[in-house]
N, C-alpha and C positions, 0 to 999 in steps of 0.2 A: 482343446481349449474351446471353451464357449463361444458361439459366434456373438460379435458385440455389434453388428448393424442394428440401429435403432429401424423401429415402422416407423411411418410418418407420424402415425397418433403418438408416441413416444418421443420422436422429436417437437412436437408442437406441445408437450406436455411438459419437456425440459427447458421449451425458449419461456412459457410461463411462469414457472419456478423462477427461472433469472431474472423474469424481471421485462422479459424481451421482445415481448408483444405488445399490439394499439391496443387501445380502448376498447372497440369490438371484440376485435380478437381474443382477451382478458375477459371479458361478460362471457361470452361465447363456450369456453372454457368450463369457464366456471357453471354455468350452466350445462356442461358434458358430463362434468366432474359429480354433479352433484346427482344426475338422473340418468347414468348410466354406470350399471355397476362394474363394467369391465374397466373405464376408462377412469374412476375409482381406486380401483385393483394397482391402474399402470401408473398412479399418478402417487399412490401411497409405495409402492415398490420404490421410485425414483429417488422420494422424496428420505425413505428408509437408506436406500444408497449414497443419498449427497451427504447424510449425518454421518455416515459408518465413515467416509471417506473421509471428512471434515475431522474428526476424530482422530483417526491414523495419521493427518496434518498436522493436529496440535501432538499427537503422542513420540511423532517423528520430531518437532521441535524440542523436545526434553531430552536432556542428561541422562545415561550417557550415550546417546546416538551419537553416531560418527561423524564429527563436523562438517566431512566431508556429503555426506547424503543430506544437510541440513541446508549446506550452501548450494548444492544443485538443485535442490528444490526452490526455495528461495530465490535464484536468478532466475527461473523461469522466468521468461515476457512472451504475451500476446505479439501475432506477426502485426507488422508495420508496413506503410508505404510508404517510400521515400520519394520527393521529387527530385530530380539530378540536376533540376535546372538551378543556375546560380540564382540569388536571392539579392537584392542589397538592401532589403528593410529585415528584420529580427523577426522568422518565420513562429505563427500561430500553431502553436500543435494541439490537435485536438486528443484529448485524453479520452473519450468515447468512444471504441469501436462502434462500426457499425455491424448490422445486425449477423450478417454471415460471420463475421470474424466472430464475436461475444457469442454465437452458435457452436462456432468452432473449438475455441476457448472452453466454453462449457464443457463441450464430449470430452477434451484433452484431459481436462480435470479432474471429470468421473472418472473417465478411465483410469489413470493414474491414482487417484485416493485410493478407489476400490481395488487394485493390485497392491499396494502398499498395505489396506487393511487386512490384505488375503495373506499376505506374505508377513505379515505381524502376527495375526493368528495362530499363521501354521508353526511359528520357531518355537521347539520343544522351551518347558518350561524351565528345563536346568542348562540350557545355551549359556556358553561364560558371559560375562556382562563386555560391553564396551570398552579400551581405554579411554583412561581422562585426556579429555583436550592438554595437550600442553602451551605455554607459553608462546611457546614462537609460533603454533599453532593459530591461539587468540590473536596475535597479532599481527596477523594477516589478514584478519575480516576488512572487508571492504566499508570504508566509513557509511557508503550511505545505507549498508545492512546492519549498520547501528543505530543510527537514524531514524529507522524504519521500525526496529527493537524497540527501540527508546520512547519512541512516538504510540505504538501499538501497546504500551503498559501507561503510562500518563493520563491519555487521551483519556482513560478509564478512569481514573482517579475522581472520581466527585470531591472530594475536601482539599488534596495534598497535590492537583495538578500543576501550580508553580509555584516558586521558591519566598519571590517578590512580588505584590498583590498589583494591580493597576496602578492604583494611587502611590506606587511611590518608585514615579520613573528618575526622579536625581538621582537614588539610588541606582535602579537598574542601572542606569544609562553609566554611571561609574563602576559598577561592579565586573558587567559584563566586558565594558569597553579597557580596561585593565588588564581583567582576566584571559579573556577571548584576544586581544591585541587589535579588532576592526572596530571603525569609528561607522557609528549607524543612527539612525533617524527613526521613529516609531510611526510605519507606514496607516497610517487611517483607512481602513478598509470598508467602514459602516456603508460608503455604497453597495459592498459584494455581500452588506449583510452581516457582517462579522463585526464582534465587540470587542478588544481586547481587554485579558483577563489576566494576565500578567508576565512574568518571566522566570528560566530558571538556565542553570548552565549544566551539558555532561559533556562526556568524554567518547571521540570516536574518531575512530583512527588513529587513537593514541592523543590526537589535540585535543584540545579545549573546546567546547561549542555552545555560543548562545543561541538560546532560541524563546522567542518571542510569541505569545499564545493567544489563539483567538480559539471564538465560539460561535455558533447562530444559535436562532430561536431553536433548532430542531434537535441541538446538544452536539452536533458533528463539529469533531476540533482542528482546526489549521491552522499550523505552527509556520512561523520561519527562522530558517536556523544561519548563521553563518560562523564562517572557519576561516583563519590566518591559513593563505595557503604559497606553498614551497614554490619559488619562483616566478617569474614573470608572465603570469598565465592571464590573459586577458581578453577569451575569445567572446566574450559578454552572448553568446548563443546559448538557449534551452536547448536542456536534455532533457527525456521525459525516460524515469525508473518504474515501473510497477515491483510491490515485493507483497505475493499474496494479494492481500485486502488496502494498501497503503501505496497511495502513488507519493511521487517525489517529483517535482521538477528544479532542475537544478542550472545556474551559469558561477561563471567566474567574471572578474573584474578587481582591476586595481589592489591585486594581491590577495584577495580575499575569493571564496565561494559560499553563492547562500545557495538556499533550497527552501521552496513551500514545499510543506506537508499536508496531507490531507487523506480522507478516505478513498481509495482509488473509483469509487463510483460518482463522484463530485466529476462533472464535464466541465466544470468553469476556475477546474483550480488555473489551468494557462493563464487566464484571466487575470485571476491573481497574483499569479505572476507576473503577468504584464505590471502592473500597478504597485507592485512590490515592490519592482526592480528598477520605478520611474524614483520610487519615494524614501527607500532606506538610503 
């Protein structure tokens, strides 16, 4: 097997690409990149690897792969630190790794695409196909991997991304609260920057779910969603989901669970949460 230690100039070449370097350090780069042809070479190599992987992601997403190699993929999450100390104010999670961990994450990711696209390549061309998902199958997906589904085709949508337009919350506020079964408030986000653009209702985990849509100037879309949920579940604490490219933070309260949604590179979805969860 190929040895996979990156040089340094390979790993300072991949924290680039992500995103993961100061202001210097980005110039700096880029100024290696552009008048050296070796570093050139390693930095079009990388960048050839993060597509071929990205690709075997989306291609691993489609029918009929085995739902089960779709779901472990997908739960992947970046490591965490947890504090063990008790809390008694509603703990701020930061959605941002810092730089070692989003380093880490990176190689994790290469690695994995590119043996996924090595191991796609090499299956003979007449390999039998997949079975279909069955029923009891689908019905096991974990709701917030619908969520997440749901959120990551939308978000996209320039004309068709909700159901009911701003302007006409008597409706939403009746249709959702009906349908959905939770009684909710249209949280005013315009300080985090966000405008709401309207709403629409799907289905995950089998329930009902409204979810409520915003946008910034930049086109990046964050939803919030909430669900009737089974019991007396009331621990009003954030969970923070990564799935892929789509963070999720989520609590419960008063029989219900919402969730902001957002691109998982937004550091200030918590935020919005915070502010979500004072005002719906």
């Amino acid at each position: 097997m190929q040895d996979m230690k990156k040089t340094p100039l390979e790993v300072r070449l991949s924290a680039f690409m992500d995103g993961e370097t100061t202001r210097e350090e980005k110039e700096e780069l880029e100024k290696l990149i552009a008048s050296d042809p070796n570093a050139q070479r390693i930095f079009d190599e990388l960048k050839h690897g993060s597509d071929v992987g990205r690709k075997a992601f989306d291609e691993v997403l489609k029918e009929p792969v085995p739902l089960a190699l779709v779901r472990s993929i997908k739960s992947a999450q970046p490591p965490k630190t947890r504090d063990p100390s008790p809390r008694l104010a509603r703990p701020s999670l930061k959605l941002a790794p810092n730089g070692r961990q989003s380093l880490a994450a990176a190689l994790i990711l290469f690695a994995v695409g590119g043996g996924i696209g090595y191991l796609l390549g090499a299956q003979p061309a007449n390999a039998p196909e997949a079975a279909p998902v069955t029923p009891a199958q689908a019905a096991t997906r974990n709701w917030l991997d619908d969520i997440a589904a749901y959120h990551r085709i939308y978000s996209r949508q320039p004309r068709h991304m909700v159901e009911l337009q701003a302007s006409e919350l008597d409706e939403i506020s009746k249709w959702l609260g009906s349908t959905v079964g939770v009684k909710f408030n249209f949280p005013d986000l315009a300080a985090d920057g966000l405008v709401f653009q309207g709403a629409r209702m799907f289905i995950a985990g089998g329930k009902p779910v409204g979810q409520l849509i915003y946008k910034n100037l930049d086109g990046d879309v964050v939803a919030v969603c909430f669900t009737k949920t089974d019991g007396a579940v009331n621990d009003n604490d954030f969970n923070e989901t990564i799935k892929d490219d789509i963070s999720i933070v989520s609590w419960h309260r008063d029989g219900a669970t919402y969730a902001v949604v957002g691109p998982s590179s937004d550091a200030m979805l918590d935020q919005i949460a915070n502010r979500v969860s004072s005002e719906i």
